[in-house]
C-alpha positions as CSV (number, residue, x, y, z in Angstrom):
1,X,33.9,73.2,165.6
2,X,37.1,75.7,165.6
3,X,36.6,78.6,164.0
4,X,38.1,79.8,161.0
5,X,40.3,82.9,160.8
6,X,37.9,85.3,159.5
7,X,35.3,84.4,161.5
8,X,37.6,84.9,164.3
9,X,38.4,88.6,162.7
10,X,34.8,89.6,162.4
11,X,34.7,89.1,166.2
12,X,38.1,90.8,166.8
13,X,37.6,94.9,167.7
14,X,39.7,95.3,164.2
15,X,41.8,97.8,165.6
16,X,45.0,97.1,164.2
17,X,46.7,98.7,167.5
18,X,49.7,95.8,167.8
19,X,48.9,96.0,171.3
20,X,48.8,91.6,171.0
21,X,51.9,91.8,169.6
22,X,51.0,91.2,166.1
23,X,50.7,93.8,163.1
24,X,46.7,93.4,162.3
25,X,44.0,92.1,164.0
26,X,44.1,89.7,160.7
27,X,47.3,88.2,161.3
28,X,46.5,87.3,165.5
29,X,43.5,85.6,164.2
30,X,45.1,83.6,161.6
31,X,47.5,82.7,164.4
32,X,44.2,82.0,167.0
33,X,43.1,80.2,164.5
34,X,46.1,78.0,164.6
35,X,46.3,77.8,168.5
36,X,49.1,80.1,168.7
37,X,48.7,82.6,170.5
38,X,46.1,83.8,173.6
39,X,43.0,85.3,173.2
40,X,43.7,87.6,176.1
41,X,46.5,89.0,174.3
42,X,43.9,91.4,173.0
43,X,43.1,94.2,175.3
44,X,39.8,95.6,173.5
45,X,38.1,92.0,173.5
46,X,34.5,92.3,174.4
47,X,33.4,89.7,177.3
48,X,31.0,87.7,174.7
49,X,33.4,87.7,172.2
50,X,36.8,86.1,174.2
51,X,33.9,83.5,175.9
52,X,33.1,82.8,172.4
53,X,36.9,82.9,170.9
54,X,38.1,80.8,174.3
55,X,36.0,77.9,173.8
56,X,37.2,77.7,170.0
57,X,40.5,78.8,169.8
58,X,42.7,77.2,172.5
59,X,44.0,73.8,171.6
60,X,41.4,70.7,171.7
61,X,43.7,68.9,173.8
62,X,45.1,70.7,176.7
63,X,49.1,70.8,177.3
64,X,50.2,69.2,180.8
65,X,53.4,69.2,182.1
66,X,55.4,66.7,184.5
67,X,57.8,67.2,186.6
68,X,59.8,70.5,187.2
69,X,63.7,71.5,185.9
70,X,65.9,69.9,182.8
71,X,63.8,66.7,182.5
72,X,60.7,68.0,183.0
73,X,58.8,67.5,179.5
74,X,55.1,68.1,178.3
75,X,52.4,66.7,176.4
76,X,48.9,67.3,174.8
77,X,48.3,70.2,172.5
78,X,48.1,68.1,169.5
79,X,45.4,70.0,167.0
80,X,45.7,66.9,163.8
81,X,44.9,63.1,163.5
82,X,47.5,62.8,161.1
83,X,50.9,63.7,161.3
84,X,51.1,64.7,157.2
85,X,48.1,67.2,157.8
86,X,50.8,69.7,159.9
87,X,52.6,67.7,162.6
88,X,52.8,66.4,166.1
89,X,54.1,68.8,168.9
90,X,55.3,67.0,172.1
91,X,56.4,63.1,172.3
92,X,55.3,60.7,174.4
93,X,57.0,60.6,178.0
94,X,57.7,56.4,178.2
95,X,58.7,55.9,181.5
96,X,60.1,52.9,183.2
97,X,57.6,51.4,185.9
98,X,59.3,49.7,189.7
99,X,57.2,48.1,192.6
100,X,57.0,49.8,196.1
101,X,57.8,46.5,196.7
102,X,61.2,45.6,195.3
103,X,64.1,46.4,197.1
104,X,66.3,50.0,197.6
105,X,69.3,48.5,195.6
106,X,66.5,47.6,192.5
107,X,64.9,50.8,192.4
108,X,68.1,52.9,192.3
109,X,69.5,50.9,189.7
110,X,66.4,51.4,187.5
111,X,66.2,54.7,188.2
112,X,70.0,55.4,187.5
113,X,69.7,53.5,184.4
114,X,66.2,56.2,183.3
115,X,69.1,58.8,184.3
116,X,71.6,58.4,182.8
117,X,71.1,56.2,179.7
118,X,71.1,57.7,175.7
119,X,71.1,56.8,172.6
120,X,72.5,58.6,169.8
121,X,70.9,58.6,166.8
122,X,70.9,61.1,163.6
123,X,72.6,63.7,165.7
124,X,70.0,63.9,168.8
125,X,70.0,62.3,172.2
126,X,67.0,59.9,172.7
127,X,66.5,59.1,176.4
128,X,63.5,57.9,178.9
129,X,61.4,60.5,180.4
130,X,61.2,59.4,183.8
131,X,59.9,56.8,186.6
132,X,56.3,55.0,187.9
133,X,56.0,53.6,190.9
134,X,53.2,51.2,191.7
135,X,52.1,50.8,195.2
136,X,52.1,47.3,194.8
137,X,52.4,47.1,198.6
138,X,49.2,48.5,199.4
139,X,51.7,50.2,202.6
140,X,51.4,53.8,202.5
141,X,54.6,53.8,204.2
142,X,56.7,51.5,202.3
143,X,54.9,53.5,198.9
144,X,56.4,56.7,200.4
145,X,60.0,55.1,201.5
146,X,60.4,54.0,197.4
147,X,59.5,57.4,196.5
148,X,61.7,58.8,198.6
149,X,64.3,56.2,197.4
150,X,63.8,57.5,193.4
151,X,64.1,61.5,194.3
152,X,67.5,60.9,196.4
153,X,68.4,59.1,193.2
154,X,67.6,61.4,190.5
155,X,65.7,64.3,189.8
156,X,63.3,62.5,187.6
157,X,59.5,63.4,186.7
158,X,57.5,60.6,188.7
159,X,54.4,59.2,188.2
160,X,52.9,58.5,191.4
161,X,50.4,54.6,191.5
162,X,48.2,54.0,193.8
163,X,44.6,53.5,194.9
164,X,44.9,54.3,198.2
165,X,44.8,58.6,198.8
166,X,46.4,57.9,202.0
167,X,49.5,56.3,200.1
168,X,49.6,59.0,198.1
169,X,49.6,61.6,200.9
170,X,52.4,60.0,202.4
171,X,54.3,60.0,199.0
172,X,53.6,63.3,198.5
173,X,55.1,64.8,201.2
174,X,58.8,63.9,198.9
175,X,58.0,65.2,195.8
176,X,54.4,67.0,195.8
177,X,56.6,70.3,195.1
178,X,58.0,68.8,191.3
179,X,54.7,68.1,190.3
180,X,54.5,64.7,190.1
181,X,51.5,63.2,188.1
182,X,49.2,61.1,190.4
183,X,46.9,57.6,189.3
184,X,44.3,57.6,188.9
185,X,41.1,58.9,189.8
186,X,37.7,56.8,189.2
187,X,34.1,57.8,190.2
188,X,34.0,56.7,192.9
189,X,37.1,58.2,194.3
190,X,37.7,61.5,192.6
191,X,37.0,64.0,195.3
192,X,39.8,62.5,197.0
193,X,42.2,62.3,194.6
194,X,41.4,66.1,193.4
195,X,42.0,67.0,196.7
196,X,45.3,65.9,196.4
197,X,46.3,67.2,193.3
198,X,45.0,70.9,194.4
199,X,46.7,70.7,197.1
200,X,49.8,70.0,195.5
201,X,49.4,71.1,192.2
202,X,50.1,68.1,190.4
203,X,48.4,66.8,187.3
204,X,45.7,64.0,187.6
205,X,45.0,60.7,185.4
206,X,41.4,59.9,185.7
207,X,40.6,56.4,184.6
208,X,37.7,54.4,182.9
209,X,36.6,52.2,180.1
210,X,33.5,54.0,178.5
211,X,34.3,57.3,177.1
212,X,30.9,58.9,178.2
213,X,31.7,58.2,181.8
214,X,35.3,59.5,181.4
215,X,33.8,62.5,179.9
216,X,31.8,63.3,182.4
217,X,34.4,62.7,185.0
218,X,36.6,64.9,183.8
219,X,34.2,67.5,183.6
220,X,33.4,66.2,187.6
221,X,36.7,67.3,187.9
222,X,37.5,70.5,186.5
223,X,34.4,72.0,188.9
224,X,36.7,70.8,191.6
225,X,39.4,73.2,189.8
226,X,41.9,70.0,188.8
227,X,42.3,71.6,185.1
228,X,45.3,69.4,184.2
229,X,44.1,65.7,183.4
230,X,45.1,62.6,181.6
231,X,42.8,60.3,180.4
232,X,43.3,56.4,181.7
233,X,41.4,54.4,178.6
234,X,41.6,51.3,180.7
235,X,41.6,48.8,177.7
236,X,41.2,45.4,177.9
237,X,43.4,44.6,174.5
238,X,45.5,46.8,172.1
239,X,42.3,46.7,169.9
240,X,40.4,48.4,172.5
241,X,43.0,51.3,173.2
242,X,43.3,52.1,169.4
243,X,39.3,51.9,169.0
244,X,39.3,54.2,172.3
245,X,41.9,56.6,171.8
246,X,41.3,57.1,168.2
247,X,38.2,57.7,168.9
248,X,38.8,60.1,171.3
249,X,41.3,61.9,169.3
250,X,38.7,62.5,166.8
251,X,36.1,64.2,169.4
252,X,38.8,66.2,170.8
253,X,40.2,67.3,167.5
254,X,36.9,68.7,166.1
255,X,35.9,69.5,169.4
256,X,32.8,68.0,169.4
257,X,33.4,66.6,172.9
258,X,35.6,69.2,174.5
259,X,35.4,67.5,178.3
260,X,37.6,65.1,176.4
261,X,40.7,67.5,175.1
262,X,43.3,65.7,177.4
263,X,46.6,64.0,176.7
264,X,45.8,59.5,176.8
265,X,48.2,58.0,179.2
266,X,49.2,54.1,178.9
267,X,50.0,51.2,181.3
268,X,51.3,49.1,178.4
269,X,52.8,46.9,181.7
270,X,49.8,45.5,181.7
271,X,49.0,44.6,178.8
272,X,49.8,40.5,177.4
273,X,52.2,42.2,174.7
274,X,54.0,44.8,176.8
275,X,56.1,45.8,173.4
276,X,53.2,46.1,171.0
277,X,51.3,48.6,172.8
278,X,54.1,50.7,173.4
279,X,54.5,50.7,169.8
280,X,50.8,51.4,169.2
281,X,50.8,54.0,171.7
282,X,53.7,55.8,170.5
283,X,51.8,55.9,167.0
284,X,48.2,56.3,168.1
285,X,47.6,59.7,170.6
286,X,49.1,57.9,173.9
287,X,51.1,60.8,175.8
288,X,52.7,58.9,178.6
289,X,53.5,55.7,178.0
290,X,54.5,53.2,181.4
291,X,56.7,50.5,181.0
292,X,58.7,47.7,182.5
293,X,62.4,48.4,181.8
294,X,63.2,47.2,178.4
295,X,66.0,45.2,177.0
296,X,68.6,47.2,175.1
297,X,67.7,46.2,171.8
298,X,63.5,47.2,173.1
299,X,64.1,50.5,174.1
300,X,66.3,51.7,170.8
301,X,63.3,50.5,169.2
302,X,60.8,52.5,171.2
303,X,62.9,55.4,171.1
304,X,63.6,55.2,167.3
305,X,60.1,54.9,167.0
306,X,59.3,58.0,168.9
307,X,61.7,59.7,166.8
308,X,60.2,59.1,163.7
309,X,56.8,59.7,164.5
310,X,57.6,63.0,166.1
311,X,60.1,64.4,163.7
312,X,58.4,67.1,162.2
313,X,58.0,65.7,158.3
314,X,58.5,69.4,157.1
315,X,61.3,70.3,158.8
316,X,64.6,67.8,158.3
317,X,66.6,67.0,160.8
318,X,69.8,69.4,160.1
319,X,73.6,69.1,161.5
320,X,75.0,72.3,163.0
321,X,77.3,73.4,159.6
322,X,81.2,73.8,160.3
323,X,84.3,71.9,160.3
324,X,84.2,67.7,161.6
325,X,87.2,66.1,162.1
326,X,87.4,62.0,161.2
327,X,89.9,60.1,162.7
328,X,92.9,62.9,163.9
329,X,94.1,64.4,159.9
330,X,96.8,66.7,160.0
331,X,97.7,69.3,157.4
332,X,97.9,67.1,154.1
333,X,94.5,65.2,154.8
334,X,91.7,65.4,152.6
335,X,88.9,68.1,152.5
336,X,85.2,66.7,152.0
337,X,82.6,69.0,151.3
338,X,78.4,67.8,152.0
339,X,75.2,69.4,152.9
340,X,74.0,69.9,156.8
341,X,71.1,66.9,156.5
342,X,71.5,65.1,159.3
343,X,71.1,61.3,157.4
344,X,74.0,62.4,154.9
345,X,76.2,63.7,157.5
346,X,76.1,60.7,159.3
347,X,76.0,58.3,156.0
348,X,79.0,59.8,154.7
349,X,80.7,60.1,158.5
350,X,80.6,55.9,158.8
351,X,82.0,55.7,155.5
352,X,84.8,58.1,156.1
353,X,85.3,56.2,159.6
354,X,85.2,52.8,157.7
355,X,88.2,53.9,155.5
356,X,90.5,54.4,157.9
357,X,91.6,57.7,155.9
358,X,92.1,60.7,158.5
359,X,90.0,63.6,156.9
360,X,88.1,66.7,157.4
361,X,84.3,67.4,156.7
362,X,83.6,70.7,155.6
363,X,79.7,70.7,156.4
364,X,77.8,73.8,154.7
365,X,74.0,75.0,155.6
366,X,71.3,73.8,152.8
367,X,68.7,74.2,155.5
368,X,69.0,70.5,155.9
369,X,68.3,69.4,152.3
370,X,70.3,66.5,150.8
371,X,73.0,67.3,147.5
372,X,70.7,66.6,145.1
373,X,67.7,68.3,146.7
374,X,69.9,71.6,148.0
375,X,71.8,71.6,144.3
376,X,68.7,71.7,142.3
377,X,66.8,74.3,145.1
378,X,69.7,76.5,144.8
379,X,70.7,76.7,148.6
380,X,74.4,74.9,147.2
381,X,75.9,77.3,145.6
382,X,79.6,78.4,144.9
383,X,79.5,81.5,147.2
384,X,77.9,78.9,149.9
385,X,81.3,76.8,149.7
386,X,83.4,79.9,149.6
387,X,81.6,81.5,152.4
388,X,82.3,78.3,154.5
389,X,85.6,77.6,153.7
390,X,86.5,81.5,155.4
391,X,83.8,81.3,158.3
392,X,85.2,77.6,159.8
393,X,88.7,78.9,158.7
394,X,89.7,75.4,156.5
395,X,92.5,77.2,155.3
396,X,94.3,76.9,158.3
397,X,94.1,73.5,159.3
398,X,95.2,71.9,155.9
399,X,98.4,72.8,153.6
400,X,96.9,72.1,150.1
401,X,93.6,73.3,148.5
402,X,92.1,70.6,147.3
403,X,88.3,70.3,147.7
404,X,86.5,67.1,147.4
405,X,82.7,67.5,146.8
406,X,79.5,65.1,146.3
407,X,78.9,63.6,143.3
408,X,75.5,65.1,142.4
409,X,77.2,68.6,143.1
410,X,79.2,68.4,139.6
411,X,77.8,71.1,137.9
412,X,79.1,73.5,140.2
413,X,82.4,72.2,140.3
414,X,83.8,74.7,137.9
415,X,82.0,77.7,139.6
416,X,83.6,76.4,143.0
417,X,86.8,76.7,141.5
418,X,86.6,79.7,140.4
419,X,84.7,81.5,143.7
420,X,87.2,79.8,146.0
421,X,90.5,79.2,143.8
422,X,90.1,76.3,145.5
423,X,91.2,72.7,143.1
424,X,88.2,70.7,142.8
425,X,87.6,66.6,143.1
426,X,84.5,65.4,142.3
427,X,83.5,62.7,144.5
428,X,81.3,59.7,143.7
429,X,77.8,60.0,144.4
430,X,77.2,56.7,146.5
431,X,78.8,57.9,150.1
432,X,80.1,53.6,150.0
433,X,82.3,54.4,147.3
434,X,83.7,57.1,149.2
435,X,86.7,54.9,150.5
436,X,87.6,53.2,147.5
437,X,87.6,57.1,146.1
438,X,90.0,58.2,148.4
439,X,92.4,55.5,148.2
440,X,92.5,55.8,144.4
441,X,92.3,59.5,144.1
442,X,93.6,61.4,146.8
443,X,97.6,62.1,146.5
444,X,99.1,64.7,148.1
């Protein structure tokens, strides 16, 4: 079991030299005991103490990163079963999955499509992580030509398939410098395959369907020095994976099976309902997640999806505060002022767009809290507003100053008025009333 922060302190030398970067020895092992930070950060550790704080303090499922560069991305490190009890760290990578066996025009197109496709949504970029390629061919050479094909394509992370070490060799030769991650490694082939992914320093699945046997092969494993591992569950229905990964989530968590602390990986290809288990695996512990390109309407889904399960519930999702223009508004056109959270930003944005009106959004920082939320919280205040209006320089885009604000702001309408001299408008407090508002209200 991980240790709590004061037993971590009674083992600490309680020096309170700052040497780790922290003021006390109390506060680095409150943050030990929380996985954030290094027990080597401490230079007066005693040998039987950082063996003991090692073990108990780094996180019960290890971080590995694919791929090297921009769309490189990592997973693991995960320390709850339940996003409300803090929150989860590092998304899934859902990456689309081609054949060795399809042809060089098929693979580029799916692999331009991983690329360069986005979808916008609440003011981020959601986007694939990168591409699988099966050696369906059992050729090592035709397995290595399709590699080859993806990396003079795009600089992707790759997830290298195959059962075959010598196919694997041969692919690796094209990309074993961007650490791909290679699968997978059973019992009966693991020396190989670790071989491999020494060599090259890429990270390894390892696959099976009894968790025993997969802990023990990942301990096999990590004596042939292959620390970074994913765990292949193998299962035989979406029942099985959530019983298995659950279950493994649990041990890992608690660390009463350490050999197990490694990120789950997914084939959801091939499983019968390809778009159920990604949705199960995005919400139960799977960290890469391999697909067969989606539709357009499947892959906002899965994306979305990801979103909300790895938005951190504590933190909301905030707009960078300044100055938005609707439309193209010139000097006469209407002012709106709202808080930086993303969902009213972009609720009050369509609704301005709907209504044809040209107009300005004056968007002020409320550390991402909604009107109501912000007003009654205090971060909306008058000298906010005024403060705002000078930093994003409002005065100079528009002739008047009339100020438009939400509807659940109204009690500081009159203290706007008088910390800005500005004229105040009190909006409605439903953002869909906003265009009937403005055709009604505004006349300049």
């Amino acid at each position: 079991m991980a240790l709590k922060a004061l037993d971590i302190y009674k083992l600490l030398p309680r020096k309170n030299c700052k040497e780790c970067g922290d003021p006390t020895c109390l506060t680095f092992a409150m943050k030990l005991a929380g996985g954030k930070t290094d027990v080597d950060l401490c230079p007066y550790l005693d040998e039987g103490a950082r063996a003991i704080l090692g073990a108990t303090t780094r996180p019960p499922i290890r971080i590995v990163k694919l791929g090297i560069g921009e769309r490189s991305f990592a997973v693991g490190e995960e320390f709850v079963l339940y996003r409300h009890e803090k929150t989860f760290y590092h998304p899934p990578g859902i990456m689309f999955k081609i054949a060795d066996t399809q042809t060089v025009d098929e693979i580029q197109a799916v692999t331009t499509r991983v690329l360069n496709e986005s979808f916008s949504r609440v003011g981020a970029d959601l986007r694939f992580s990168g591409i699988a390629i099966e050696n369906a061919s059992g050729s090592a050479d035709t397995f290595a030509l399709a590699v080859e094909t993806v990396e003079k394509t795009a600089d992707l992370p790759l997830v290298l398939m195959s059962k075959d070490p010598a196919a694997l060799s041969a692919a690796l030769t094209h990309c074993g410098t961007y650490r791909p991650l290679i699968h997978a490694a059973t019992q009966e082939n693991y020396e190989e395959f670790c071989t491999l992914a020494k060599h090259h320093g890429c990270p390894l699945v390892i696959k099976g369907n009894n968790i025993e046997k997969l802990a023990q092969l990942a301990k096999d494993c990590t004596t042939k020095e292959v620390q970074d591992l994913m765990l292949d569950l193998s299962p035989e229905s979406l029942q099985a994976f959530i019983v298995r990964s659950t279950a493994i989530r649990q041990l890992s968590i608690t660390r009463v099976a350490p050999d197990l602390g490694y990120p789950v990986f997914l084939d959801a290809s091939v499983m019968e309902q390809q778009e159920a288990a990604i949705a199960l695996g995005i919400s139960k512990y799977a960290s890469v997640i391999i697909t067969h390109p989606l539709s357009q309407a499947s892959a906002k889904a899965a994306l979305t999806l990801r979103q909300n399960i790895y938005t951190d519930p504590q933190k909301p999702i905030q707009m960078n505060p300044g100055l938005y223009r609707v439309g193209t508004p010139g000097k006469d056109a209407p002012v709106l002022m709202t808080v930086n959270f993303s969902l009213t930003f972009f609720t009050l944005q369509g609704y301005l767009e709907s209504s044809r009106v040209p107009c300005f959004m004056l968007i002020v920082d409320t550390e991402g809290l909604s009107v109501l939320t912000a007003v009654a919280a205090g971060k909306l205040s008058e000298m906010l507003v005024k403060e705002s209006i000078k930093k994003f320089s409002v005065e100079d885009e528009v002739s008047h100053r009339t100020l438009i604000i939400p509807g659940y702001s109204s009690p500081l309408s009159g203290r706007i008025e008088e910390a800005t001299g500005w004229k105040v408008l009190v909006g409605p407090r439903d953002a869909a009333e906003i265009g009937d508002f403005l055709n009604k209200e505004w006349k300049q």
